[in-house]
N, C-alpha and C positions, 0 to 999 in steps of 0.2 A: 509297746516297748519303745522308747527313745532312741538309743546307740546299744549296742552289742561290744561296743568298746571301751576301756580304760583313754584318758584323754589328760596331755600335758594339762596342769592346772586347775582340777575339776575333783568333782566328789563320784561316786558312784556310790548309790544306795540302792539293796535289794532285798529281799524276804523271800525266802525259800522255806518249804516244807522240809524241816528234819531229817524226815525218813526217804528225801529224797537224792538227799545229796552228800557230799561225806567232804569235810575239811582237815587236814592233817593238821596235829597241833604246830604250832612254828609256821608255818605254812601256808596263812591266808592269801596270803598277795597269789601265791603261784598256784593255788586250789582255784581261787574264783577268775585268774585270768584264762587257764585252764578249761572251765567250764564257758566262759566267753567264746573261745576259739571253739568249741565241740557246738555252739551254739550256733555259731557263724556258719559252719560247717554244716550243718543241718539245714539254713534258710538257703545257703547257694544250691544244695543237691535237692532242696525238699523231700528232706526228710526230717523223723520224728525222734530221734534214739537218745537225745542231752533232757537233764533235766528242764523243764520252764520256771521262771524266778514267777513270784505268787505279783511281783511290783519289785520295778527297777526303775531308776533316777540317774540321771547326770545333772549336775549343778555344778557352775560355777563354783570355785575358790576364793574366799573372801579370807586373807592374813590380814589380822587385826595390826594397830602401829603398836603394842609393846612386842607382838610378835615379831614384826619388823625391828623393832629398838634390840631385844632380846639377840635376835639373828646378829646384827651389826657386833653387838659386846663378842658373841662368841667369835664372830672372827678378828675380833681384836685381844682375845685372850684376855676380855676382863670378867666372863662369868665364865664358869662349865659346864652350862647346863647341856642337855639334850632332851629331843619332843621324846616321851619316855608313854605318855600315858592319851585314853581316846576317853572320851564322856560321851553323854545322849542326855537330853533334854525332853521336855516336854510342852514349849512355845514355840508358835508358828513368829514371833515377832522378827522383821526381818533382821540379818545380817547385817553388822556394819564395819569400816572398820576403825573404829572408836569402843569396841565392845573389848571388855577384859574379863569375860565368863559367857558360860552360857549364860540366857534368863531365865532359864527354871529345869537343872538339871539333877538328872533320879540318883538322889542319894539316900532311898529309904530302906529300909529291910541290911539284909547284907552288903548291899550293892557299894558301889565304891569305884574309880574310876578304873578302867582298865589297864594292864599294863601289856605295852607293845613287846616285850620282853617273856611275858607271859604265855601260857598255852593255848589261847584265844587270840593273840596278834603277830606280827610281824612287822618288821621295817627292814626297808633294806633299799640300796640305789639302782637304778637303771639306767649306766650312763650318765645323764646329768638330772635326773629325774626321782628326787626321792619320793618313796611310797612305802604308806602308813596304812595298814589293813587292821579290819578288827572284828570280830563274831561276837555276837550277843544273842543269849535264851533267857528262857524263863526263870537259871538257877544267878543269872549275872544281874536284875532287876528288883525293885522294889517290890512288885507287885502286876501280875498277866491279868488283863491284858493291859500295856499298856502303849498310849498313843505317844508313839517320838514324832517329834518335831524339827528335831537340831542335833548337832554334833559337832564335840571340835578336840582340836589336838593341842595337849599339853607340853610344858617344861617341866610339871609339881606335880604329885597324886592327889593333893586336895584343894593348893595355895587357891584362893582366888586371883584375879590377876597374873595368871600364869597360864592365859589360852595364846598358842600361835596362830591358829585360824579355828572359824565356827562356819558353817552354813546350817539353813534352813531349809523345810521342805513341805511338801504335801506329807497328811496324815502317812505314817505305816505303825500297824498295829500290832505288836508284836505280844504275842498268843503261846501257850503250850503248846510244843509239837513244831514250832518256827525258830528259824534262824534269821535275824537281821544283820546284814551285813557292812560293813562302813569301808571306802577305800578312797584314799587321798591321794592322787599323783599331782606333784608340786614340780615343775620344770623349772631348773636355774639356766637360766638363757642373758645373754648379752642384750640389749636392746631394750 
């Protein structure tokens, strides 16, 4: 396991058993930080009592520049938008930030991007630190199992051209009976 931590500016990606763990709807961010801290808590006492994540990631934050353009308009009151919606993908091709979509994100079956507003995510601030959380199974996918690779946060449910940032990662497979989990802590800092 990498960090046990949520981190200014960074992704955290994880995969947990279902039956292991419980996310309140509305609720991501402060379920899986939650379970972080019960986690921490277990390696300082050694002991065993929190769930274990099946694969967890920290990665860097790559905001693409319309995400950067987009941000600048909102605080100039020339759009209204808001990051409203989280995707997943299925290429490892890196991150850049010249990218205005994922490069190959699951939109087959039902599936559809998620909304942060809905009963799978959350956003909310922390201080100067917004965070964008989001749960995915096997009823929010095109088809189990499938391999993600990427993820990124929207202004649009479908626009192309409407990602504020994307990252990449190592294989996680997400299978019946699994949750994959997405968490974005974006730090607004001077400097």
């Amino acid at each position: 396991m990498d960090h046990i931590s949520h981190q200014a500016d960074m992704w955290t990606l994880s995969m947990w058993k279902k039956d292991e763990v419980s996310f309140r709807d509305h609720h991501i961010i402060d379920d899986m930080e939650k379970l972080q801290m019960d986690l921490a808590h277990d390696l300082v006492n050694n002991k065993n009592t929190a769930p274990r994540p099946e694969q967890y990631i920290n990665t860097f934050n790559v905001i693409t520049l319309i995400g950067l353009t987009e941000s600048a308009k909102r605080d100039t009151g020339e759009v209204a938008t808001t990051l409203t919606h989280s995707s997943i993908g299925t290429t490892s091709t890196a991150a850049n930030e010249s990218d205005t979509d994922l490069a190959a994100e699951d939109t087959g079956g039902s599936y559809a991007r998620q909304a942060f507003s809905g009963s799978n995510g959350q956003a909310k601030v922390a201080s100067q630190t917004a965070k964008y959380g989001m749960k995915w199974d096997d009823s929010v996918i095109s088809a189990a199992p499938l391999t993600i690779n990427e993820a990124g946060v929207h202004w649009h449910v479908s626009n192309g051209s409407s990602i504020h940032s994307r990252v990449t990662f190592t294989d996680f497979s997400l299978t019946t009976g699994n949750l994959f989990v997405t968490q974005i802590n974006e730090l607004h800092q001077n400097g």
